[in-house]
N, C-alpha and C positions, 0 to 999 in steps of 0.2 A: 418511942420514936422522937427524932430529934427534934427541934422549932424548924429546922432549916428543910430535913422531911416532911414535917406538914406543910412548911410551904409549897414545896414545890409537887405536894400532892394537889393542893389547892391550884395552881395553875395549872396541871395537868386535864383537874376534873372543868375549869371554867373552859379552856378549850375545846375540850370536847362538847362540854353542854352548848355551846356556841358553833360548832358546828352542823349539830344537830338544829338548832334555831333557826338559823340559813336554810338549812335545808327544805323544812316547815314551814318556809316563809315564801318558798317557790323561786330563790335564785339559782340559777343551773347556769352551766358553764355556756360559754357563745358557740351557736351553729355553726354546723362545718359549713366553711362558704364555699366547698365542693358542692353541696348538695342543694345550697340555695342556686348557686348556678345552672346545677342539673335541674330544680322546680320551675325553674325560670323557662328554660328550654322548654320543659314539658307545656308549658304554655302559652308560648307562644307557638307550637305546633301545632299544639289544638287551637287557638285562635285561629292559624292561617287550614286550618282542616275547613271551619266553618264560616271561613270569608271563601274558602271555592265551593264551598255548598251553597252559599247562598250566590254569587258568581253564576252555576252551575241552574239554580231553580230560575234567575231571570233572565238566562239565554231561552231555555224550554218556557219560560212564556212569552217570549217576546216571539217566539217559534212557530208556537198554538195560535198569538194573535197574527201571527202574518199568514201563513195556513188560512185561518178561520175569513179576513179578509181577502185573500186570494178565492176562495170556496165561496163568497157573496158577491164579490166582480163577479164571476163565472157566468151563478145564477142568475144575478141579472142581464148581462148581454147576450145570455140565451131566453133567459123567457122574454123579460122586458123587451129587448131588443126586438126579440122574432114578433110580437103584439104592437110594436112601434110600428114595424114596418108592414103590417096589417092592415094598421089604419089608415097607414099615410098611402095605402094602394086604395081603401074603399072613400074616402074623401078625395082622388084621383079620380075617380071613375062617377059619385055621383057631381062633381064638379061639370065631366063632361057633360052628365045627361041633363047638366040643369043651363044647358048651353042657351035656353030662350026664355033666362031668369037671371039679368044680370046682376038685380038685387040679394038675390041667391047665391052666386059663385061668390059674389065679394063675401057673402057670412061665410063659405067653404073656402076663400083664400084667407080668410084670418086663422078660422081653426087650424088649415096646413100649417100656418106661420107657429102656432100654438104649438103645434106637434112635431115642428124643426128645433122650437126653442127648446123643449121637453130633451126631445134628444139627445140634442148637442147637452145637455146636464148631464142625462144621466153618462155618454160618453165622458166627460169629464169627473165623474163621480168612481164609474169606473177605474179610469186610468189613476185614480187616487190612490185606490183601494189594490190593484195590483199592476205594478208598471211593467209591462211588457218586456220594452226592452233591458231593462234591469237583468230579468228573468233569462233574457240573450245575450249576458256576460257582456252586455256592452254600456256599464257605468259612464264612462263619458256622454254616448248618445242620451240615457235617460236621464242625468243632469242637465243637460241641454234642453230637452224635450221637457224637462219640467219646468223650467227659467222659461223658456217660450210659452210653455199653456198658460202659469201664471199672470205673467205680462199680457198677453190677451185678454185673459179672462176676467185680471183686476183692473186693465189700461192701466198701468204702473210701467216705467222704464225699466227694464232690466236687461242685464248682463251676464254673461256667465263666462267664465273664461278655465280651463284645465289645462295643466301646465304638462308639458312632455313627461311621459313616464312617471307620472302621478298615481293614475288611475291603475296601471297595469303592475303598483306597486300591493295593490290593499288584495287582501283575500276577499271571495264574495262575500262571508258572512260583514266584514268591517264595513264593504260597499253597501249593504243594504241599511245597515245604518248610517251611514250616513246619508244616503238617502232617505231615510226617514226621517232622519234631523235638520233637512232640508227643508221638505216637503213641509212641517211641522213650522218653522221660521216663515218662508213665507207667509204661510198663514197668520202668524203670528204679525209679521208686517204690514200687512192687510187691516188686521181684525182692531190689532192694538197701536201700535206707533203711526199708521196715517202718513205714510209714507209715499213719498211721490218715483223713487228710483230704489233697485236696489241692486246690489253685485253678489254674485256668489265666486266665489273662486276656490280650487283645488291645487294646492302647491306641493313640493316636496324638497327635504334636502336629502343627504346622503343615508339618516336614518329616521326619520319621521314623514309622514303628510300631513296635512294642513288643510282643512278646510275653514275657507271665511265668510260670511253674510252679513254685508252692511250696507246700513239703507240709512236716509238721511229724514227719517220720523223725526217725534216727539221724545223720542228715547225710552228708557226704564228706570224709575224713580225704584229708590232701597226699598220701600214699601211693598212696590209691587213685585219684586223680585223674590220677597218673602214668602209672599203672600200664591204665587206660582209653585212654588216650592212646592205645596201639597197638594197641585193641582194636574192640568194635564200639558200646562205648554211649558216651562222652562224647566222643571222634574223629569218630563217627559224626555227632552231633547239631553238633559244630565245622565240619566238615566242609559240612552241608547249610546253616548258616549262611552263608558262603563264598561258599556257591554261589548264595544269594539276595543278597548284594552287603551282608551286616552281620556283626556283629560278634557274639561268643559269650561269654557271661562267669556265672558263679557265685559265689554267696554261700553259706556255709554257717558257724553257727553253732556252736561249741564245745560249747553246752547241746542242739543239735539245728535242724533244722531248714534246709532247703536252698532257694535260689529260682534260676531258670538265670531269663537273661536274652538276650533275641537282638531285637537293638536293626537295623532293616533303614533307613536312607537312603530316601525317597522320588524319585524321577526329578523332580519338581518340585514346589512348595513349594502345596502345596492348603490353603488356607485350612478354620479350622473354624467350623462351625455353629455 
């Protein structure tokens, strides 16, 4: 064989042993990016499969808790109730027969007064626990009704104001939360910011509602905002946002002063008056 054949035997065999080496060494040609495309879909379908199951399990609890609450009003303004007004007949009647012990009535006119204030709780513990009119598709009256018992109940100024065809925008399941994210606020205006006023208002434009709660407290330091997060009031009210298909957001002032916002998407774009 010639010098010029073995040459080129010799580069024949170094290619080859060189391709086998690559090979052995685990380089392989680039993925089709059809199919990185197609992996990619595949998962993000399955993500969104397990964002409405979980969607899906905190409407059915939030379901069970309102049921379970609805089912403890009940029983109480039937048992409690029918034993309140029991007593407040049998401190009636020995009130009268101790008519020649005026020392007497006055200990039986405190106890009454005892068992007015008793009452008037648990009615309002009640109407906490399951709002009536909610319950009678009438969302404007039971915002109303809840901005009045608060303001009563805390001596706090408030307001409430629902803007025309707001309310007869939201499906009942959206109205009940947000009445629950109401209900929740106040509370929280009470408990935590030391608030002497507050506004609720219900808005709408062409394709969302609006509800707003601002009160002129102490406000919500980052801290605490954190720190709710794992708890039961600003998670909570996050939470029941969510679950009406909007969004949750807060504003709070450094000088004071806080407003929550739960911005809900309309199912279709309803023109306004």
């Amino acid at each position: 064989m010639s010098s010029s054949g073995v040459g080129q035997d010799r580069v024949l065999r170094h290619r080859s042993d060189n391709r086998r080496r690559y090979g052995r060494t685990g380089i392989s040609a680039a993925p089709d990016p059809a199919l990185v495309v197609l992996e990619l879909e595949r998962e993000r379908a399955h993500r969104r499969v397990l964002e409405e199951q979980i969607a899906s399990l905190s409407r059915r609890r939030a379901d069970i808790q309102d049921e379970e609450r609805w089912r403890i009003g009940r029983d109480i303004h039937d048992r409690l109730g029918q034993q309140m007004t029991a007593l407040r007949m049998r401190l009636e009647l020995l009130y009268t027969q101790c008519g020649s012990s005026p020392a007497v009535q006055g200990q039986i006119a405190k106890a009454q007064d005892l068992v007015q204030a008793v009452d008037r709780g648990l009615d309002e513990f009640v109407a906490r626990l399951r709002p009536a009119a909610l319950h009678a598709n009438d969302f404007t009256v039971a915002l109303s009704a809840l901005v009045e018992r608060a303001s009563q109940q805390f001596g706090i100024a408030a307001e409430c104001a629902v803007f025309s065809g707001a309310a007869q925008a939201l499906s009942a399941e959206v109205a009940a939360n947000l009445y629950a994210i109401t209900q929740e606020a106040l509370h929280n205006v009470v408990k935590h910011a030391r608030a002497t006023s507050v506004c609720v208002s219900l808005n709408r434009s062409v394709d969302r509602a609006v509800l707003s709660i601002e009160d002129d407290g102490c406000g919500i330091q980052p801290s605490e905002d954190v720190r709710c997060r794992s708890g039961f009031g600003l998670a909570t009210m996050r939470e029941r946002a969510t679950l009406a298909g909007g969004d949750f957001e807060i504003e709070s002032a450094a000088s004071g002063g806080t407003t929550i916002y739960v911005r809900i998407p309309l199912a279709a774009r309803i023109p306004l008056l």
